[in-house]
N, C-alpha and C positions, 0 to 999 in steps of 0.2 A: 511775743515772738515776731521779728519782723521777718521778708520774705528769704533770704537769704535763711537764717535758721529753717522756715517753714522747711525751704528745699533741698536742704541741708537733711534733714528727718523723713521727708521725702521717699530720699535716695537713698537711706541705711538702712530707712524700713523695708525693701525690696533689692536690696542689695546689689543695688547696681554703680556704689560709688567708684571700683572699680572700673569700669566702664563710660563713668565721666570725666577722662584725660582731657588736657587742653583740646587737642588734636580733634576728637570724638566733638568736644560740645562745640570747636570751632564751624565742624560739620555739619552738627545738626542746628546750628545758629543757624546758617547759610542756605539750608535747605526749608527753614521756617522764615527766612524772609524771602525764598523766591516762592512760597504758598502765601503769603500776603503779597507779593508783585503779582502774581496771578489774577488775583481778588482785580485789582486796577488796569490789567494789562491792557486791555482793549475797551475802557471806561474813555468818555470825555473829559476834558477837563471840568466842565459842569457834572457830566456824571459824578466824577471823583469828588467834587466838592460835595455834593448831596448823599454819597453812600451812605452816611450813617440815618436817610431816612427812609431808605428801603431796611425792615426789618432783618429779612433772611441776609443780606450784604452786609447789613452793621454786626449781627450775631458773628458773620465769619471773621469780619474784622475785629473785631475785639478777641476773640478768640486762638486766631495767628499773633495780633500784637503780645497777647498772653503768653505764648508759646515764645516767640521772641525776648520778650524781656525773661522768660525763665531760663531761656539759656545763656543768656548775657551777664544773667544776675550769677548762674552757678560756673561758667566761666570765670567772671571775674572773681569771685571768691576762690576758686582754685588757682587763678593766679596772684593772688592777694592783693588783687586791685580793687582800693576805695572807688567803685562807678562817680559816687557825687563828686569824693574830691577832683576825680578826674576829669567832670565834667565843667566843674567850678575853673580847675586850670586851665582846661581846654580855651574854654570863654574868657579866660585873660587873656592866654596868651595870642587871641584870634582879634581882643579889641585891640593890642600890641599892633600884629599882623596888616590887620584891617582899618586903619583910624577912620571916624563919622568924615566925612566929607571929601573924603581922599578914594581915587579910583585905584592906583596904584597902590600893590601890595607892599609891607613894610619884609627883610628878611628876619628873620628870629630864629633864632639857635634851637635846637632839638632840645638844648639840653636843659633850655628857656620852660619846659613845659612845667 
């Protein structure tokens, strides 16, 4: 079972598939990553870099990043978006965009993706 099915069974088993509209998990996506901008908000840049070796900070960060990718994950399945493939494209169409050595951005069609 990978995590998509996991939460997929999840969500029928407590019947709240209903309740997981684009709209709804777009929400709760958004409100799970400003509880992990929290976590950093007033961290150093060294702080941020060393959180995962303060115990209680690493536990909360993994714990919102979990929260985030579970709504990401059940997002994009109710919108029948492959995350990898889309991530895969994305990073094409960004080496397109962006070529190694060049400051200036390339333009690339929308429809390029």
């Amino acid at each position: 079972m990978d995590l998509r099915d996991a939460l997929r069974a999840f969500a029928a088993a407590r019947d709240w598939d209903s309740y997981h509209t684009p709209k709804n998990l777009v929400m709760a996506l958004s409100a799970e990553v400003g509880e992990l901008t929290d976590l950093f908000q007033w961290l150093t840049p060294e702080e941020a870099q060393d959180a995962m070796k303060d115990p209680d900070l690493a536990w909360n960060v993994r714990d919102e990043l979990a929260d985030v990718m579970h709504y990401l994950t059940r997002l994009a399945d109710k919108l029948g978006v492959d995350l990898v493939e889309a991530a895969f494209a994305k990073i094409d169409r960004n080496e397109r965009r962006f070529p190694s050595g060049s400051l200036t951005p390339v333009p690339v069609e929308k429809g390029e993706l």
